[in-house]
Every structure is written in C-alpha cells, then in structure tokens.
N, C-alpha and C positions, 0 to 999 in steps of 0.2 A: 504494500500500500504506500510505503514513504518513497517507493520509485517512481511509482505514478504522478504524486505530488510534487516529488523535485522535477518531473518533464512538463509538470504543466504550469511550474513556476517558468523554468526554464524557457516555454514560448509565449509566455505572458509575457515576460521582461523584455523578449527579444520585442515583441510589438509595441510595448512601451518604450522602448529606446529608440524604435523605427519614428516612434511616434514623437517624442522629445526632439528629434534628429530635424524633421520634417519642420517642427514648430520655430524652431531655433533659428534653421534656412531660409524661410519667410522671412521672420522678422529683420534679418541680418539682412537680405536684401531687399526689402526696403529703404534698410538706410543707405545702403550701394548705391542704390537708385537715386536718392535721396541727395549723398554726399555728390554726384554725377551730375545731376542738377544743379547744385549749387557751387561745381566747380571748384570743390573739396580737394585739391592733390593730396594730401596726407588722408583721408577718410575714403579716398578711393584706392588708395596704395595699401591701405590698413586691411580694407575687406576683399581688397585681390588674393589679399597675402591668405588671409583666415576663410576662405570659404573653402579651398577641397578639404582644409583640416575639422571642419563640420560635416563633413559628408561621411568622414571615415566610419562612425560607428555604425552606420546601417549597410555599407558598401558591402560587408564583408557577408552579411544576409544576403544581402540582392544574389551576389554572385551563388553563395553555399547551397541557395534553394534550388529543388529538382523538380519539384511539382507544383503544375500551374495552381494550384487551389492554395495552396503556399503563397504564392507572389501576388496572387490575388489581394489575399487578405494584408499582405505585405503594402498593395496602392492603396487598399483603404486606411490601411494604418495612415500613410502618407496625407493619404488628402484631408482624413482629418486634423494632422499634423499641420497644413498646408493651410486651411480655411480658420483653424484657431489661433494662430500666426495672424493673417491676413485679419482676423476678427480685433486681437490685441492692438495691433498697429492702429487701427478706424479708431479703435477708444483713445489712443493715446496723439492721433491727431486732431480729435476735435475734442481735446479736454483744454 
C-alpha cells in the first residue's frame, strides 16, 4: 500500500511542478515583454539570460513521457499553469 502512495505522490508532484513551471513562465514573460516595451537593456538581458533556466524542471517530463495520455494531462497541467500566470499579471496590472 505505501508503494502505491509514494507513485501517486510521485505524479502529483510531477504535475505540480509542470504546473508551478508553466505559472512562473507566464509571469516572467510578461515582464520580457514588458521590459521590450519599454526599452529595458538590462530587464531584457536579465530575462534572456533566466528563461530556459525556468523551463528546466518540466523539460525533463516532457521529454521522459511515453504515452500520449501522459503528455496530455502534462498540457493541461501547463495551461493551467499558463492562464493562472496570465490571470496574476491582469491583477497586478490594474491594481
């Protein structure tokens, strides 16, 4: 029974990290964008430097996974990753 529980911590965490990962990348390019607009050199030289270092911790999922029912739930991870990000940013530009 405690092997069961350690493998379904084990693909919880991974979808939580896909999901953290997803969240982080939004936000951060925003301000890319952001800094790009407003003709930032250091704010675009900052976030050239740190975005595939945000990517690493789900890459290593994307690529390990074999079955599409996998990578599936792996883009939905993402996109709600991706739309709670995008949701974050909307509050914290009209606050």
């Amino acid at each position: 029974m405690s092997r069961i529980l350690q493998r379904i911590n084990k693909t919880v965490m991974k979808y939580v990290i896909i999901f953290i990962s997803a969240l982080i990348i939004e936000i951060v390019s925003t301000f890319y964008i952001r800094s790009v607009a407003n003709a930032n050199i250091y704010g675009m030289l900052f976030f050239a430097f740190v975005a595939p270092f945000i990517g690493l911790p789900f890459a290593g999922y994307m690529v390990e996974s074999k079955l599409w029912s996998e990578r599936i739930k792996m883009a939905f991870s993402l996109a709600i990753g991706y739309v709670s990000g995008v949701l974050i940013v909307i509050n914290l530009i009209n606050k």
